[in-house]
PDB file of N, CA, C and O in Angstrom:
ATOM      1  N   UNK A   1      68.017-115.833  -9.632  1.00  0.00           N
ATOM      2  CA  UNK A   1      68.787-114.632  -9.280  1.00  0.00           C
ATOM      3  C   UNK A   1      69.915-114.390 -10.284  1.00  0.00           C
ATOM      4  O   UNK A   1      70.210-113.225 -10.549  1.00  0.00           O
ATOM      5  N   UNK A   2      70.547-115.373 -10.847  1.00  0.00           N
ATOM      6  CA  UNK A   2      71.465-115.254 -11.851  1.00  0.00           C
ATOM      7  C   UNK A   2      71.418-114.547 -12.732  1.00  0.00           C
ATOM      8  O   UNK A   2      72.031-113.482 -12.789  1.00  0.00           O
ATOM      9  N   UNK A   3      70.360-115.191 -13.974  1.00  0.00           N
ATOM     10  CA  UNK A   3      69.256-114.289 -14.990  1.00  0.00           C
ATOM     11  C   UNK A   3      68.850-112.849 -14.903  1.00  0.00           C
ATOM     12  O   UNK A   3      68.714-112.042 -15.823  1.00  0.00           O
ATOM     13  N   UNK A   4      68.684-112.691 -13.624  1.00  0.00           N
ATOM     14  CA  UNK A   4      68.560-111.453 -13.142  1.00  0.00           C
ATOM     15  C   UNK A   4      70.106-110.755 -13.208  1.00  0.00           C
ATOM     16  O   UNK A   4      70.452-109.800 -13.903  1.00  0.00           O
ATOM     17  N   UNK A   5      70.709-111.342 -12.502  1.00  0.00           N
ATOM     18  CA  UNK A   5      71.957-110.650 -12.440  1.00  0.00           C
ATOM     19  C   UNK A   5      72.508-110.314 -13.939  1.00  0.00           C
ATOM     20  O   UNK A   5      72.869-109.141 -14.031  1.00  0.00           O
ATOM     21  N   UNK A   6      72.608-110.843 -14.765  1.00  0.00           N
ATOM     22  CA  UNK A   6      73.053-110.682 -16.224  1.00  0.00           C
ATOM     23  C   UNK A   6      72.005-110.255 -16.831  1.00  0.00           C
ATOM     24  O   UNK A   6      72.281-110.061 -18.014  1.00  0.00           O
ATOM     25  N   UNK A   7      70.774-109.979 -16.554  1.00  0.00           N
ATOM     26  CA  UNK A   7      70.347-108.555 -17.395  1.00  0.00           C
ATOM     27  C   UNK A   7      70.737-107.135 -17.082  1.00  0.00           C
ATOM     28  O   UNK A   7      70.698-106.289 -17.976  1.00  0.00           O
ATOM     29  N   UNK A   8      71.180-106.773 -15.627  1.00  0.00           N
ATOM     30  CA  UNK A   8      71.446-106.017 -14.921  1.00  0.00           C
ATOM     31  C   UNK A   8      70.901-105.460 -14.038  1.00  0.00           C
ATOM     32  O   UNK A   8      71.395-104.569 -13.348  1.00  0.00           O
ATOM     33  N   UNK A   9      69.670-105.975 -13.935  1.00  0.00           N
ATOM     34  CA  UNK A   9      68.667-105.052 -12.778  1.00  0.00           C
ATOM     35  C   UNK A   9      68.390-105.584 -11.585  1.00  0.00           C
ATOM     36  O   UNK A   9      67.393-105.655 -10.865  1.00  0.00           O
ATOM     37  N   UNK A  10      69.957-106.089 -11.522  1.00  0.00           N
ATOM     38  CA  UNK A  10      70.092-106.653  -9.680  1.00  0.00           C
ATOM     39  C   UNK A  10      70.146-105.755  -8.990  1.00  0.00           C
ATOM     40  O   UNK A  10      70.542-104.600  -9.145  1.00  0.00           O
ATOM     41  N   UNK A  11      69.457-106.646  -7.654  1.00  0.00           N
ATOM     42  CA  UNK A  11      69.383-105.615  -6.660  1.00  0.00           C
ATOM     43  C   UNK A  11      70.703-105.022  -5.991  1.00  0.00           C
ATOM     44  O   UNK A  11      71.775-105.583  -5.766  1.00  0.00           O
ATOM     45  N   UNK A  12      70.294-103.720  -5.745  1.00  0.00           N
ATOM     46  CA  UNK A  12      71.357-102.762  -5.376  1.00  0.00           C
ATOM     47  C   UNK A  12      72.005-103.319  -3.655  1.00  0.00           C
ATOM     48  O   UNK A  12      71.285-103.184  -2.665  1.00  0.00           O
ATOM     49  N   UNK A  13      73.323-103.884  -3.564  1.00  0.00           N
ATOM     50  CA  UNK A  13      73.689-104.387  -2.441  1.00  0.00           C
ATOM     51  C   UNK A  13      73.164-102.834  -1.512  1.00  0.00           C
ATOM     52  O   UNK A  13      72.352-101.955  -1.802  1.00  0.00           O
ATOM     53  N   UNK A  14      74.055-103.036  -0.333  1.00  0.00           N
ATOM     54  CA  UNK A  14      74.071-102.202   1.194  1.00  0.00           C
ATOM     55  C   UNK A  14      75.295-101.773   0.883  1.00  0.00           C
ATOM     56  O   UNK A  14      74.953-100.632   1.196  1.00  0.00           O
ATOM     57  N   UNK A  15      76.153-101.664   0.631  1.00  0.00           N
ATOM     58  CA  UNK A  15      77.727-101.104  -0.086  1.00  0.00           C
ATOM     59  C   UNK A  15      77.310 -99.764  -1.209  1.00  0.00           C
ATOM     60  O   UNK A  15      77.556 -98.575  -1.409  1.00  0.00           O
ATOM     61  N   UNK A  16      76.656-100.699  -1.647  1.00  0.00           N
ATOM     62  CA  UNK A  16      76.442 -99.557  -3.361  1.00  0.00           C
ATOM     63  C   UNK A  16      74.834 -98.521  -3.206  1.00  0.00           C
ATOM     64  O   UNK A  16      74.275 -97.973  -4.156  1.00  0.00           O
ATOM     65  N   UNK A  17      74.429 -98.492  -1.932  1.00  0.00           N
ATOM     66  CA  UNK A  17      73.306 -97.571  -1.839  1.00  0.00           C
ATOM     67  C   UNK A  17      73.824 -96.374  -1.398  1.00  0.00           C
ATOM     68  O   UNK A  17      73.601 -95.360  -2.059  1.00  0.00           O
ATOM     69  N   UNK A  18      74.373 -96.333  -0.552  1.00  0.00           N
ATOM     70  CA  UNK A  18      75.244 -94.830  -0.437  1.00  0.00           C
ATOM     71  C   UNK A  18      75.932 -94.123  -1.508  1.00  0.00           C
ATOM     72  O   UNK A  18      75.889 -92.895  -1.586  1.00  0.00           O
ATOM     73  N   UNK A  19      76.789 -95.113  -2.630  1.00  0.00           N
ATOM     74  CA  UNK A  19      77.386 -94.070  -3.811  1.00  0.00           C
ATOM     75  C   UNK A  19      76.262 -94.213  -4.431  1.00  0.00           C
ATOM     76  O   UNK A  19      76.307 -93.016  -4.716  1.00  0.00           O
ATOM     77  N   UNK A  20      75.003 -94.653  -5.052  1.00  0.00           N
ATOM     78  CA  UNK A  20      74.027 -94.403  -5.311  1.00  0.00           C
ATOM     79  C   UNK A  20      73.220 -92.812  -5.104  1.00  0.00           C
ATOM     80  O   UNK A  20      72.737 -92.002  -5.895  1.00  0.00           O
ATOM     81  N   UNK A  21      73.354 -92.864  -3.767  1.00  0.00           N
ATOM     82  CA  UNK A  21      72.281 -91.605  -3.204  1.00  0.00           C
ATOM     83  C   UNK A  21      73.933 -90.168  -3.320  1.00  0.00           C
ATOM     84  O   UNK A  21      73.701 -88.961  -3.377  1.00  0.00           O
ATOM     85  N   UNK A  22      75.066 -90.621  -3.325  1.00  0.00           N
ATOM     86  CA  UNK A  22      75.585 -89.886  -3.464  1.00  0.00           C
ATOM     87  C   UNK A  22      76.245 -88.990  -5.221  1.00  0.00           C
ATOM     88  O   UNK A  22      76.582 -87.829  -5.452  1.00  0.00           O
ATOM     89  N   UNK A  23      76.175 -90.172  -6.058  1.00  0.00           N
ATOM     90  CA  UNK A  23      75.920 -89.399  -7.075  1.00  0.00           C
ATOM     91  C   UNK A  23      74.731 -88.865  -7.411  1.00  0.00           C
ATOM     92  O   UNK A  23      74.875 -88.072  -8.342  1.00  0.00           O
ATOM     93  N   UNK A  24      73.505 -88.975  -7.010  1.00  0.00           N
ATOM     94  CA  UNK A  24      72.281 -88.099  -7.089  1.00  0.00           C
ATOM     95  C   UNK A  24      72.620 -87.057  -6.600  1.00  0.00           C
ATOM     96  O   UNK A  24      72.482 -85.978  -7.177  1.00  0.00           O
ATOM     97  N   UNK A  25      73.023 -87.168  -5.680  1.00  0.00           N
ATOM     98  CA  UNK A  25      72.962 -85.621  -5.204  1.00  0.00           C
ATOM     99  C   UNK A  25      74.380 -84.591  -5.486  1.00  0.00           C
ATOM    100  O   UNK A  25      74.372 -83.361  -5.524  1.00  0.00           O
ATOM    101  N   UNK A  26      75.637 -85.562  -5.677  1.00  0.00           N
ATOM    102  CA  UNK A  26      76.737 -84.686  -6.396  1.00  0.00           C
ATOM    103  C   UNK A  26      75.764 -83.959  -8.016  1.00  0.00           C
ATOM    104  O   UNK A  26      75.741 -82.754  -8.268  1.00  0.00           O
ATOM    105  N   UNK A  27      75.173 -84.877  -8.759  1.00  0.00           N
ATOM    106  CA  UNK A  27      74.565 -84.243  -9.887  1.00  0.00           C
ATOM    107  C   UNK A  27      73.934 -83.239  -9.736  1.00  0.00           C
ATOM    108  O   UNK A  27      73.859 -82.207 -10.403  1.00  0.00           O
ATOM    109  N   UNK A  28      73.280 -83.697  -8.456  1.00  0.00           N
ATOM    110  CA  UNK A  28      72.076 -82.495  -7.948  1.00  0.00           C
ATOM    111  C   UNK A  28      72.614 -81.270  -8.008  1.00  0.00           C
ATOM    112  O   UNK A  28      72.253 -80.349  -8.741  1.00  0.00           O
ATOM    113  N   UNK A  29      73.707 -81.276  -7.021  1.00  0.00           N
ATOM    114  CA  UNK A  29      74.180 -79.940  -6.233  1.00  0.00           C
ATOM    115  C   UNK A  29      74.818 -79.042  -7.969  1.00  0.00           C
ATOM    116  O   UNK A  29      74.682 -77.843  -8.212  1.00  0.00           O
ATOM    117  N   UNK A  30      75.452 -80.047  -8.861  1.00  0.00           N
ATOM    118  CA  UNK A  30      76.167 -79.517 -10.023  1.00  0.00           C
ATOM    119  C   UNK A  30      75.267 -78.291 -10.662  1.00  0.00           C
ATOM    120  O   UNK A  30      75.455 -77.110 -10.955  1.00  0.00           O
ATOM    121  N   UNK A  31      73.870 -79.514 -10.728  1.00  0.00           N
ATOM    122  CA  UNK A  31      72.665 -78.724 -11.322  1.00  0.00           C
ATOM    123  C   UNK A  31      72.293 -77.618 -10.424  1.00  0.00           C
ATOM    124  O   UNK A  31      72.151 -76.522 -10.967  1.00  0.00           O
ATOM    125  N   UNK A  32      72.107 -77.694  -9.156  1.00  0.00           N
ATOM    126  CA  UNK A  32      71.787 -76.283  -8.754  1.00  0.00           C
ATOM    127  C   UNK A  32      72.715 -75.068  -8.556  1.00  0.00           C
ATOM    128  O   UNK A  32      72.436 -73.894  -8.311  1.00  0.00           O
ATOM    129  N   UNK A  33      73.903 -75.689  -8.733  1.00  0.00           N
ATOM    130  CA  UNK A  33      75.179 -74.691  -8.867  1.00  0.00           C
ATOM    131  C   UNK A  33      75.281 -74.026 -10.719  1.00  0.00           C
ATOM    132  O   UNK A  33      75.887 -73.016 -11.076  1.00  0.00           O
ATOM    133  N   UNK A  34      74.853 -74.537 -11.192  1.00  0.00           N
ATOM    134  CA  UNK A  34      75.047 -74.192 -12.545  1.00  0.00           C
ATOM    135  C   UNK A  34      73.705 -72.975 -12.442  1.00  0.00           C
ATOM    136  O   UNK A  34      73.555 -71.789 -12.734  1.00  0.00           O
ATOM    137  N   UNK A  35      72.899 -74.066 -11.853  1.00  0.00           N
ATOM    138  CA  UNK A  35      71.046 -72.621 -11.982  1.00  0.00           C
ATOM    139  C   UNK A  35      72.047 -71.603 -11.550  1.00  0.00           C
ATOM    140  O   UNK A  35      72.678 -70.911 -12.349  1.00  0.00           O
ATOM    141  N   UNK A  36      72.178 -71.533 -10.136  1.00  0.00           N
ATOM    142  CA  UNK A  36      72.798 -70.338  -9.871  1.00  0.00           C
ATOM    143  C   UNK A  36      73.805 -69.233 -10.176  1.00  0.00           C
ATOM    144  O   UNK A  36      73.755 -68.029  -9.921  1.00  0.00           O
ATOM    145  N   UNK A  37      74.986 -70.167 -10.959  1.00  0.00           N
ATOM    146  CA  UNK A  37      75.730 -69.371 -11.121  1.00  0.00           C
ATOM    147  C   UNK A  37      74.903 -68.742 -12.653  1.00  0.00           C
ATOM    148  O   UNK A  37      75.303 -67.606 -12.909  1.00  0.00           O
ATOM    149  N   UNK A  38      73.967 -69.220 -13.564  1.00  0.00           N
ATOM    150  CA  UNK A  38      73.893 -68.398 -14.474  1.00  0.00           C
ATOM    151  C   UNK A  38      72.528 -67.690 -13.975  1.00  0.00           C
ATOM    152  O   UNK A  38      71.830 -67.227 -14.877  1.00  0.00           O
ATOM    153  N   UNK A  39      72.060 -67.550 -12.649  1.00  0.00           N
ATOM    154  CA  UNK A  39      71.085 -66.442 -12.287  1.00  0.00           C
ATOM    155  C   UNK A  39      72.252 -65.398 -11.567  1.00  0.00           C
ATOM    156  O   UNK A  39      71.857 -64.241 -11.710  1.00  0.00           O
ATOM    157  N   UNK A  40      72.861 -65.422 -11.229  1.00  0.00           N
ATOM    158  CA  UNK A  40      73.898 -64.577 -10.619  1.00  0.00           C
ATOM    159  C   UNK A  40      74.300 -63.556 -12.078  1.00  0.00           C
ATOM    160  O   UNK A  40      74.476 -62.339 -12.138  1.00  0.00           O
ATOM    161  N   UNK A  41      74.345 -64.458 -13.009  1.00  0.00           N
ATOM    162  CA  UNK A  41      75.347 -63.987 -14.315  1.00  0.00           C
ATOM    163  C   UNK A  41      73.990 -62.436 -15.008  1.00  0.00           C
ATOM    164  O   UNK A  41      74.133 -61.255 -15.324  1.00  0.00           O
ATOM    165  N   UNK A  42      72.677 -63.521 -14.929  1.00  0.00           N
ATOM    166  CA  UNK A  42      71.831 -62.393 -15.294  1.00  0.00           C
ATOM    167  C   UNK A  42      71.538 -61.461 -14.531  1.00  0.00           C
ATOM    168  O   UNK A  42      71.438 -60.318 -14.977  1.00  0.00           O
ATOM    169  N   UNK A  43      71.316 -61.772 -13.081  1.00  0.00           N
ATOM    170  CA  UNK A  43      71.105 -60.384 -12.127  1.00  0.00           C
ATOM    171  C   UNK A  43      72.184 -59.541 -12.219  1.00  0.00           C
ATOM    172  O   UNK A  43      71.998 -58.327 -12.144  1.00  0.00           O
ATOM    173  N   UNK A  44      73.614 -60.131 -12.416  1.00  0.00           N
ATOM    174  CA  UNK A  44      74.754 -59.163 -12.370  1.00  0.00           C
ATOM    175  C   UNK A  44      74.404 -57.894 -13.740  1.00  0.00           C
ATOM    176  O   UNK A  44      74.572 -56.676 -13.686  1.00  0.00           O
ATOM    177  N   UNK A  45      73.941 -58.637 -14.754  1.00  0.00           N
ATOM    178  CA  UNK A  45      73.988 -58.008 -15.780  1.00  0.00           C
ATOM    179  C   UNK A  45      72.741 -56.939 -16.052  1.00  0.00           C
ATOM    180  O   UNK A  45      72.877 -55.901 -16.699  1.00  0.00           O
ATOM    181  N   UNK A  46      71.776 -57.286 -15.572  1.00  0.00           N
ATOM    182  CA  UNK A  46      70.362 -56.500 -15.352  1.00  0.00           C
ATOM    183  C   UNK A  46      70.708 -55.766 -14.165  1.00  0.00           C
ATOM    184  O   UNK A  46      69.966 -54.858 -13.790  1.00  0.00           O
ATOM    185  N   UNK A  47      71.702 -56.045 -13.563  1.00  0.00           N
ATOM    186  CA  UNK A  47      72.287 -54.636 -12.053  1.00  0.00           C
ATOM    187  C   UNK A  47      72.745 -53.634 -13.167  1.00  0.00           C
ATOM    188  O   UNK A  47      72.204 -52.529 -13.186  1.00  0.00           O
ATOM    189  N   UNK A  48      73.608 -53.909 -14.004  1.00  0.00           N
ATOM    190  CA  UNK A  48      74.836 -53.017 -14.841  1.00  0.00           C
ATOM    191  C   UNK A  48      74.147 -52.342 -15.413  1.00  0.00           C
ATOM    192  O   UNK A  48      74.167 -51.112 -15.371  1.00  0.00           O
ATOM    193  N   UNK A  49      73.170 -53.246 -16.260  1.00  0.00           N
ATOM    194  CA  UNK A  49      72.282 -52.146 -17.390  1.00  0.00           C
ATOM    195  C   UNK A  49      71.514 -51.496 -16.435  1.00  0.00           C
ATOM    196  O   UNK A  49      71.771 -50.306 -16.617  1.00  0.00           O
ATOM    197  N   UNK A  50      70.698 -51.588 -15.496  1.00  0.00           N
ATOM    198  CA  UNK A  50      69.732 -50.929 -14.578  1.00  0.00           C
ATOM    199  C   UNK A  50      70.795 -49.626 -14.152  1.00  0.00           C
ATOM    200  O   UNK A  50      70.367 -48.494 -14.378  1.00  0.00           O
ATOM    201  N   UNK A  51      72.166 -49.766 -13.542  1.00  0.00           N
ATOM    202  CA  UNK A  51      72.853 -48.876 -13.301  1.00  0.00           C
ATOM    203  C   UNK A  51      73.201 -47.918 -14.162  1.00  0.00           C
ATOM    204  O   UNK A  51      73.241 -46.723 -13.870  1.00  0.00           O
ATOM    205  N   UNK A  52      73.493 -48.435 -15.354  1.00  0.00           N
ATOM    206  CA  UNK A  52      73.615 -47.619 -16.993  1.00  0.00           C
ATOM    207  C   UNK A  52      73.140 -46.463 -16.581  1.00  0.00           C
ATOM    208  O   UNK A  52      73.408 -45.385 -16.050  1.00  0.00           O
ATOM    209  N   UNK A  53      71.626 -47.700 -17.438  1.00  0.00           N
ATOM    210  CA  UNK A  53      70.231 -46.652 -17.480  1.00  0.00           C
ATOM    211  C   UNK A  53      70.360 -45.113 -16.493  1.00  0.00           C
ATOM    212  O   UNK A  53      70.527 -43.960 -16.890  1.00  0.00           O
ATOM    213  N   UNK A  54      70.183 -45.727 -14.883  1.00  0.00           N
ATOM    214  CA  UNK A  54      69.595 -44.824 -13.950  1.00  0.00           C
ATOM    215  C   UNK A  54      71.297 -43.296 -13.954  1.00  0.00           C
ATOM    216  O   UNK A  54      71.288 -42.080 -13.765  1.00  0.00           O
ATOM    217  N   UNK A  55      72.150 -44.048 -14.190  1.00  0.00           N
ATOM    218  CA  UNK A  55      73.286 -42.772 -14.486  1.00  0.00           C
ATOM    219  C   UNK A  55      73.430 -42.012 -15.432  1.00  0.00           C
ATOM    220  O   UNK A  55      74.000 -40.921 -15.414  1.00  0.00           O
ATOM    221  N   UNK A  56      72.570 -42.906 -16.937  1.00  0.00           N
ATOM    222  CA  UNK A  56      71.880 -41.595 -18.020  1.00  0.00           C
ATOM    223  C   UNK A  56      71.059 -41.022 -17.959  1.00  0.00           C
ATOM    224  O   UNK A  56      70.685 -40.193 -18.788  1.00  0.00           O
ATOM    225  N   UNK A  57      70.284 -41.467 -16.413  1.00  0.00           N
ATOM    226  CA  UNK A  57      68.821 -40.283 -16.408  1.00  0.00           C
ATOM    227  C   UNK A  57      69.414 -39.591 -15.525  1.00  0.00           C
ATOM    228  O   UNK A  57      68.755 -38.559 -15.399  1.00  0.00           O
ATOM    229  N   UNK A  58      70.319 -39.578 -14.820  1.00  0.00           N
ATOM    230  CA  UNK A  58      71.028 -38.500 -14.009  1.00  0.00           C
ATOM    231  C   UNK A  58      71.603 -37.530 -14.648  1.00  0.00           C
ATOM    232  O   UNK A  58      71.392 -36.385 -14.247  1.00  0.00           O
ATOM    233  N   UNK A  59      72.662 -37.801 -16.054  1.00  0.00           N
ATOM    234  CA  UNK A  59      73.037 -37.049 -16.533  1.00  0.00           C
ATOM    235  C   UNK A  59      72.325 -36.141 -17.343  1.00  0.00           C
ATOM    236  O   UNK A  59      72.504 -34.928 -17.236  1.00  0.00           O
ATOM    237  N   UNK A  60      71.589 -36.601 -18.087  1.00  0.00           N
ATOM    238  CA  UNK A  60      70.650 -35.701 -19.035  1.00  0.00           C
ATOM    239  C   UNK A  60      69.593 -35.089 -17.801  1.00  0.00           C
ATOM    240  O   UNK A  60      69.004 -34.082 -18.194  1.00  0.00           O
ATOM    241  N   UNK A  61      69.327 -35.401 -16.730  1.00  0.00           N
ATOM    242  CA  UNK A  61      68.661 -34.802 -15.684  1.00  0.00           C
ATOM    243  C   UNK A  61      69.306 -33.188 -15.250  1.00  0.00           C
ATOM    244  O   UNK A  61      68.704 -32.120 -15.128  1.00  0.00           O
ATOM    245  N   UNK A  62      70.537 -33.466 -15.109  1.00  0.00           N
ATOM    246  CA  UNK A  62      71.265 -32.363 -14.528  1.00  0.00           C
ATOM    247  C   UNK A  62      71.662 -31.517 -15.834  1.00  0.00           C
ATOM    248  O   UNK A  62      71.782 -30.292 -15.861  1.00  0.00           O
ATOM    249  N   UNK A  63      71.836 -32.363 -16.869  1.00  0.00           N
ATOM    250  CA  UNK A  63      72.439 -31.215 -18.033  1.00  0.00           C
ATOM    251  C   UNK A  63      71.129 -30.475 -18.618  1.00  0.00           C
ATOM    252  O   UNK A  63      71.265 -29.380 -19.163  1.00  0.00           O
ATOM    253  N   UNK A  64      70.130 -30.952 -18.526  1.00  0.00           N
ATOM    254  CA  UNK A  64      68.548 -29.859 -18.435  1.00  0.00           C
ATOM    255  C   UNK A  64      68.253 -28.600 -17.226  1.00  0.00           C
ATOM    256  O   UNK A  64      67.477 -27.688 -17.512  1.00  0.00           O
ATOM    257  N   UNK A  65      68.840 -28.637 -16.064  1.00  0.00           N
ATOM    258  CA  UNK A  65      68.327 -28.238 -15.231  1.00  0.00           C
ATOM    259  C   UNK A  65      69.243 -27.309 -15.214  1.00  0.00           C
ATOM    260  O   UNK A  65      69.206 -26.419 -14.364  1.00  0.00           O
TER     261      UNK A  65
END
Protein backbone atom coordinates (compact mmCIF):
# COMPACT_ATOMS: atom_id res chain seq x y z
CA UNK A 1 0.00 0.00 0.00
CA UNK A 2 2.90 2.33 0.56
CA UNK A 3 4.40 2.01 -3.08
CA UNK A 4 1.16 2.69 -4.06
CA UNK A 5 0.78 5.58 -2.03
CA UNK A 6 4.00 7.36 -3.44
CA UNK A 7 3.18 6.84 -6.95
CA UNK A 8 -0.05 8.56 -6.31
CA UNK A 9 -2.83 6.46 -7.36
CA UNK A 10 -4.08 5.82 -3.87
CA UNK A 11 -7.21 5.13 -3.20
CA UNK A 12 -9.51 8.00 -2.86
CA UNK A 13 -10.45 8.08 1.11
CA UNK A 14 -14.52 8.75 2.16
CA UNK A 15 -13.46 12.52 3.08
CA UNK A 16 -12.01 13.28 -0.40
CA UNK A 17 -14.97 11.67 -2.59
CA UNK A 18 -17.30 14.42 -2.14
CA UNK A 19 -14.67 17.36 -3.13
CA UNK A 20 -13.93 14.98 -5.84
CA UNK A 21 -17.55 14.76 -7.30
CA UNK A 22 -17.72 18.37 -6.37
CA UNK A 23 -15.09 19.83 -8.45
CA UNK A 24 -16.52 17.82 -11.42
CA UNK A 25 -19.33 19.33 -11.33
CA UNK A 26 -18.22 23.08 -10.20
CA UNK A 27 -16.12 22.56 -13.72
CA UNK A 28 -19.14 21.20 -15.15
CA UNK A 29 -21.59 23.89 -14.33
CA UNK A 30 -18.46 26.62 -15.45
CA UNK A 31 -18.56 24.74 -18.77
CA UNK A 32 -22.17 24.86 -19.24
CA UNK A 33 -22.37 28.42 -18.10
CA UNK A 34 -19.78 29.55 -20.51
CA UNK A 35 -21.89 27.28 -23.54
CA UNK A 36 -24.56 29.43 -22.56
CA UNK A 37 -23.58 32.57 -21.99
CA UNK A 38 -21.84 32.58 -25.53
CA UNK A 39 -25.24 31.04 -27.13
CA UNK A 40 -27.12 33.87 -25.51
CA UNK A 41 -24.26 36.27 -27.00
CA UNK A 42 -25.08 34.77 -30.60
CA UNK A 43 -28.89 34.60 -30.40
CA UNK A 44 -28.72 38.18 -28.97
CA UNK A 45 -26.84 39.14 -31.99
CA UNK A 46 -28.74 37.15 -34.82
CA UNK A 47 -32.07 38.89 -32.84
CA UNK A 48 -30.33 42.50 -33.73
CA UNK A 49 -29.30 41.71 -37.20
CA UNK A 50 -32.72 39.77 -37.89
CA UNK A 51 -34.33 43.05 -36.40
CA UNK A 52 -32.00 45.31 -38.69
CA UNK A 53 -32.82 43.41 -41.58
CA UNK A 54 -36.79 43.12 -41.02
CA UNK A 55 -36.87 47.29 -40.20
CA UNK A 56 -35.02 47.81 -43.69
CA UNK A 57 -37.64 45.83 -45.40
CA UNK A 58 -40.16 47.97 -43.70
CA UNK A 59 -38.63 51.00 -44.68
CA UNK A 60 -37.88 50.61 -48.29
CA UNK A 61 -41.43 48.77 -48.15
CA UNK A 62 -43.27 51.91 -47.27
CA UNK A 63 -40.95 54.38 -49.14
CA UNK A 64 -42.15 52.31 -52.51
CA UNK A 65 -45.67 52.28 -51.77
Amino acid sequence: MEKVRKQGTRPVTLWECPLVILNQAQSRYLLVRHWFLSLNTVVAKNTLELWGYFTFLLQTNCQTH
